[in-house]
N, C-alpha and C positions, 0 to 999 in steps of 0.2 A: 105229592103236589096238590091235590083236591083240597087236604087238610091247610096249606099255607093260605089257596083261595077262600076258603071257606072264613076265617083267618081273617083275611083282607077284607070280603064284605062284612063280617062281623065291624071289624074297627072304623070302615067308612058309611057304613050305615046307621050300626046302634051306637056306635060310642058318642056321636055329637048331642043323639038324643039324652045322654045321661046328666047331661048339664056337667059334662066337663069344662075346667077353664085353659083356656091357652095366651091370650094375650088383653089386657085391656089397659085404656088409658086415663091416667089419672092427672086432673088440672084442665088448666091453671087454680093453683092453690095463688089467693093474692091475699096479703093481710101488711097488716104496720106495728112495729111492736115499741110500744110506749111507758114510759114512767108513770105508775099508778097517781104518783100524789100529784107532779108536775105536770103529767103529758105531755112532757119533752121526748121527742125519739129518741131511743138505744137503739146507739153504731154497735155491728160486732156482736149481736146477740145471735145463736146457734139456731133454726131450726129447722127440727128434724122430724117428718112424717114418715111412719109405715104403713103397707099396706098389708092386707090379708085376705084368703081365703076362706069359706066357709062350707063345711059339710056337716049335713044334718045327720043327728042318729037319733038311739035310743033316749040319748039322757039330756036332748035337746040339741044336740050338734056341736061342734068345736072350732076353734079357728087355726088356722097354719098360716105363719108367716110367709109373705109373698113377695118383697123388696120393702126399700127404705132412701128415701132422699133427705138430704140436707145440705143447708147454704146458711152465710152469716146474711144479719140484716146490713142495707147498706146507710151511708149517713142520716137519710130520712128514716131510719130506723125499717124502711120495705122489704118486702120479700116478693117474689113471686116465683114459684116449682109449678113445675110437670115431668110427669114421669110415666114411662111404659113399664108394666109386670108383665113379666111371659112367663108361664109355666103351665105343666099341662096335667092336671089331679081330676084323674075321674069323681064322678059326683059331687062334684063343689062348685060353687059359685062365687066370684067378689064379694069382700064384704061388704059391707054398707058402711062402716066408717072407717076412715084412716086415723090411725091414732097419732097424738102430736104433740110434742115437747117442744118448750123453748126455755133457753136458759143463758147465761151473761155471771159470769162472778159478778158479785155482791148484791142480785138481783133476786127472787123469790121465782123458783122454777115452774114453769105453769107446764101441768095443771095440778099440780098434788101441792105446792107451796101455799098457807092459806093466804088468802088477800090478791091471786090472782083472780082474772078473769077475760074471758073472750066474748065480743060483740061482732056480727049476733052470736046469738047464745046458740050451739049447735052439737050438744052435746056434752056427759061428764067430762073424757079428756080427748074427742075425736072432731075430726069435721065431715060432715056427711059427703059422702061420695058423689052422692047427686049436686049438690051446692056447688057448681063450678063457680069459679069466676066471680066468688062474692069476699068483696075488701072485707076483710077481719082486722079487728082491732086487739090486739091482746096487751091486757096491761099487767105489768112487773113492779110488786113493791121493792122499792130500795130495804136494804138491808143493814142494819145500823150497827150493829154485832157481831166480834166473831162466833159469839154460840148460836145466832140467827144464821150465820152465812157457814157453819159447820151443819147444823140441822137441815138446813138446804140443798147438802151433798145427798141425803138420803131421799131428796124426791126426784133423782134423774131417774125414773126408771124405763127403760126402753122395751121392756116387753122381752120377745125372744129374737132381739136385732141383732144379727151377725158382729161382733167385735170388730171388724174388717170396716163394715159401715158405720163406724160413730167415731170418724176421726176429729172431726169437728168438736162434737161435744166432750170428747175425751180429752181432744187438746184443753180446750179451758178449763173443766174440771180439774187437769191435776196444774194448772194455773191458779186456782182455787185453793189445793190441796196445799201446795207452796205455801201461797202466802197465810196460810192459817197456821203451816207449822208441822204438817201431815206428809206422810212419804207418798211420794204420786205412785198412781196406779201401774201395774206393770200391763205387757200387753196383754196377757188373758183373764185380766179384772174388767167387772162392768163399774161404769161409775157410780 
């Protein structure tokens, strides 16, 4: 009995001090996603933010994946997410950015597609964690080509986002895949 008490104070004393994480909230994420050359909005574009955790080591720390939200944009081409991560990892902290993908067949996937880009500028393919609540504009070149809009399947990359979370994105990818002429993805393919 001593040893479960002893136990107990340990976990409700020093464990909060570890910078363990349990719950935080993420958002509102607000952005618009628009046609690079027109700036007309894209209906129907996928996006999809994840978030992570962060624990420092020796070789400068690492990240673990911590949930993932995604929604289609709506006719004004908008978006707007939030999202709760609960999970409970001794020694780690939230990341500092959520990473972020958007994508639409026959559009240039941001951010690994060249010729995209996100206003403001808040990173290579994240949006900082602290930055609530600020309209992003992210723009999509059209895609003229099939070996432009085949080349394009290679920039979904989602990180390490559970298969289960990227229905969205999978749905149009292998909408994609279709009309290029490609066998769509089965379920335990990333796109």
């Amino acid at each position: 009995m001593r040893n479960f008490i002893n136990l107990l104070i340990w976990f409700f004393v020093i464990a909060p001090l570890t910078g363990c994480t349990i719950t935080y909230k993420y958002g509102p994420y607000i952005g618009k996603v628009i046609d690079a050359q027109t700036e007309e909005p894209i209906e129907g574009a996928a996006v999809h933010i994840r978030f992570h955790t962060s624990t420092p080591d020796v070789g400068g720390g690492h990240s673990t994946y911590a949930g993932s939200v995604e929604c289609l944009t709506n006719k004004n081409g908008e978006f707007n997410v939030s999202y709760r991560a609960t999970t409970f990892r001794f020694f780690s902290l939230w990341g500092e950015y959520a990473g972020l993908v958007v994508f639409k067949p026959e559009y240039g996937a941001f951010p690994r597609y060249k010729g995209t880009s996100i206003t403001p500028d808040s990173g290579v393919d994240g949006i900082k964690v602290g930055n609530k609540s600020i309209i992003r504009i992210i723009r999509l070149p059209k895609l003229n080509t099939k070996k432009e809009r085949r080349n394009n399947l290679s920039s979904l990359y989602l990180g390490r986002t559970p298969l289960e979370e990227m229905k969205i994105i999978k749905k149009l990818a292998n909408q994609e895949r279709i009309y290029l002429g490609l066998e769509p993805l089965k379920a335990s393919e990333y796109p």
